[in-house]
C-alpha positions as CSV (number, residue, x, y, z in Angstrom):
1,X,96.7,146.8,116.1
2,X,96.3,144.4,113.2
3,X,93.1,142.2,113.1
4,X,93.2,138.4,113.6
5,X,92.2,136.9,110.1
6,X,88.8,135.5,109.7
7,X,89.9,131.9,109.5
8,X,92.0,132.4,112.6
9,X,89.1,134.8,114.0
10,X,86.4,131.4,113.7
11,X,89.0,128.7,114.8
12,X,90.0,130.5,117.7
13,X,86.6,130.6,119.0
14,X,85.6,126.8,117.7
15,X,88.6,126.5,120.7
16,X,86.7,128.5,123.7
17,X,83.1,127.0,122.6
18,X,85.5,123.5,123.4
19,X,86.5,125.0,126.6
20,X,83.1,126.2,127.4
21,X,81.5,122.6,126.5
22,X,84.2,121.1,128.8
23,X,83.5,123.6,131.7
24,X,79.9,122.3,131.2
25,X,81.2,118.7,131.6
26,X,82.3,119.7,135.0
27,X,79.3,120.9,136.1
28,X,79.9,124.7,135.1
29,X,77.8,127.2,133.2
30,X,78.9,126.6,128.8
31,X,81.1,129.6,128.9
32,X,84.6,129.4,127.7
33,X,87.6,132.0,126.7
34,X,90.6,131.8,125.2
35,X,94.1,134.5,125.6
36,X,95.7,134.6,122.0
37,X,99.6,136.1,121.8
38,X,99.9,139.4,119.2
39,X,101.1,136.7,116.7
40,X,97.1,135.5,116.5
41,X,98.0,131.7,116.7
42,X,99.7,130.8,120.1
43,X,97.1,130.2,122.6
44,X,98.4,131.3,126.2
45,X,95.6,130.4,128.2
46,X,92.0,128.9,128.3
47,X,89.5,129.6,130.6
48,X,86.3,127.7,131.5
49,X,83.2,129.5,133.8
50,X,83.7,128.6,137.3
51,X,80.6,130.4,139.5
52,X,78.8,133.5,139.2
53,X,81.2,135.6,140.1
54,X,84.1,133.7,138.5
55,X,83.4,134.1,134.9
56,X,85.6,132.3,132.2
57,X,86.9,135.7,131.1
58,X,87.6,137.5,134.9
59,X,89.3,134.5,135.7
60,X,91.6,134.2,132.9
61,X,92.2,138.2,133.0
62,X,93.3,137.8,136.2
63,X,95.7,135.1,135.4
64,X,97.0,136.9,132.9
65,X,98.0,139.9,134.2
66,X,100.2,137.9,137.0
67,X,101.8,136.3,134.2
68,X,102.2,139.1,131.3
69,X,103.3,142.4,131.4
70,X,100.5,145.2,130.7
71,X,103.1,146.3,127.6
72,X,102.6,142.6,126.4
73,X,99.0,142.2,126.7
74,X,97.8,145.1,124.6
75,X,98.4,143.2,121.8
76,X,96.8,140.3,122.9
77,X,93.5,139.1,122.3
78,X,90.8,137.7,124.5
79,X,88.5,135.6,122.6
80,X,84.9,134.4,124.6
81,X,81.8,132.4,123.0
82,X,80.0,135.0,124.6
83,X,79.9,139.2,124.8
84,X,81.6,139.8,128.2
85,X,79.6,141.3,131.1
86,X,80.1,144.3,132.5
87,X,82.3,142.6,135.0
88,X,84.4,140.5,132.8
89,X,84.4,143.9,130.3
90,X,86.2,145.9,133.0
91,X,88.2,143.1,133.8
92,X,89.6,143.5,130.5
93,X,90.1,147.1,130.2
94,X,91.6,147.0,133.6
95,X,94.6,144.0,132.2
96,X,94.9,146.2,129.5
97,X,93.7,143.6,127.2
98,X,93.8,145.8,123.7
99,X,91.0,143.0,121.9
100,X,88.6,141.5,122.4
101,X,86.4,139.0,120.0
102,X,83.2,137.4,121.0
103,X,81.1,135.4,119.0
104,X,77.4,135.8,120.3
105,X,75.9,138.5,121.6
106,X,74.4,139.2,125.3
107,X,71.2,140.2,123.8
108,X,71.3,136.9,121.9
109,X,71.9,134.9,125.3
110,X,69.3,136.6,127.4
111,X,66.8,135.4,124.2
112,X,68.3,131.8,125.0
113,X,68.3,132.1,128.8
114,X,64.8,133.8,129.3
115,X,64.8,135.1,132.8
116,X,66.5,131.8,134.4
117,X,67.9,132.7,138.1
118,X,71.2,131.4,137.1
119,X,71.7,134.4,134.6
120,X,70.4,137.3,135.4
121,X,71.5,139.1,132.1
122,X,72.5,142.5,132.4
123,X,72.0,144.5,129.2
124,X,75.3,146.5,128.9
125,X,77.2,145.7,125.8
126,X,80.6,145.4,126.4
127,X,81.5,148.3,123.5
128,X,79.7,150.4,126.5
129,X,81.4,149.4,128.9
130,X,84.6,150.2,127.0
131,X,83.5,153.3,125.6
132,X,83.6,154.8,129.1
133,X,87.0,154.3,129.5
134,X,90.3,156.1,128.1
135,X,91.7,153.5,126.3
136,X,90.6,152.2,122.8
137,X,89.9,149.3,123.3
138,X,89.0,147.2,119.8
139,X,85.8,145.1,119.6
140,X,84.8,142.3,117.5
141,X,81.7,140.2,117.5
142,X,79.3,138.7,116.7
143,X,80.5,136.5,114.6
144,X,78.5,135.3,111.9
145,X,80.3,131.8,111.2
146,X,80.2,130.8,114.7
147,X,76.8,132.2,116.1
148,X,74.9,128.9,115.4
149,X,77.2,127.1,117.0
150,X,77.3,128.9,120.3
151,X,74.0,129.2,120.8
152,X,73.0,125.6,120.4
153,X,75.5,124.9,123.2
154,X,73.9,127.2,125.4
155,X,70.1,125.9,124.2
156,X,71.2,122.6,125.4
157,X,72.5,123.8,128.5
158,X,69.7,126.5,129.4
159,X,66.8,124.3,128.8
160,X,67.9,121.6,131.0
161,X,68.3,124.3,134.0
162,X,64.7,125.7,133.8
């Protein structure tokens, strides 16, 4: 599967660390996620966090796959302001979802979040997650150019929850 290019890579997650500041607005944890056709440019859905067990990402998965065939979405890509859960992970490899780009890490959160109630962090990086399964699933993240950007969202947000 070709890779989305870098400029297309950052802009694409500039859009889900929108949607995540505008689930945030409505009272949501800052987590956002974007589906991206196989042409890398047309957006088919966005995805804010809803609750804890809602997750930007699950919930768009799930949307997804009653809208796209499983054919269609291995070429897709997911993109998510943050590495996916273990949840949201399978979610993925479940839809058939071929990639996946992040652009911080869950190690990097959990530094942000501390031990806050409201995110009890679970340290399995997605590529795990993944790597259990029988499909090759292609990973990218961090990403460098976007990392700062992310994170300041989600220093905002974390140390008003405290």
């Amino acid at each position: 599967m070709p890779k989305p290019t870098a400029n297309r890579t950052i802009e694409h997650l500039r859009h889900a660390n929108q949607i995540a500041i505008r689930a945030q607005r409505f009272g949501h944890h800052p987590f956002g996620a974007i589906l991206v056709a196989p042409d890398h440019q047309t957006v088919l859905l966005t995805q804010g966090n809803v609750d804890t067990v809602n997750h930007a990402e699950s919930v768009l998965v799930r949307t997804a796959v009653t809208n796209f065939s499983a054919q269609y979405l291995w070429d897709c890509t997911l993109y998510t302001t943050i590495e996916p859960c273990a949840m949201c992970a399978a979610t993925q490899y479940w839809a058939n979802i071929g990639q996946l780009v992040y652009g911080l890490d869950e190690a990097r959160l959990l530094e942000i979040t501390g031990n806050n109630a409201e995110n009890p962090t679970l340290n399995l990086p997605c590529r795990e997650v993944f790597g259990r399964g029988q499909k090759q699933m292609t990973v990218i993240g961090p990403v460098a150019e976007v990392e700062a950007e992310i994170a300041a969202v989600h220093q905002r947000f974390w140390q008003t929850v405290r």
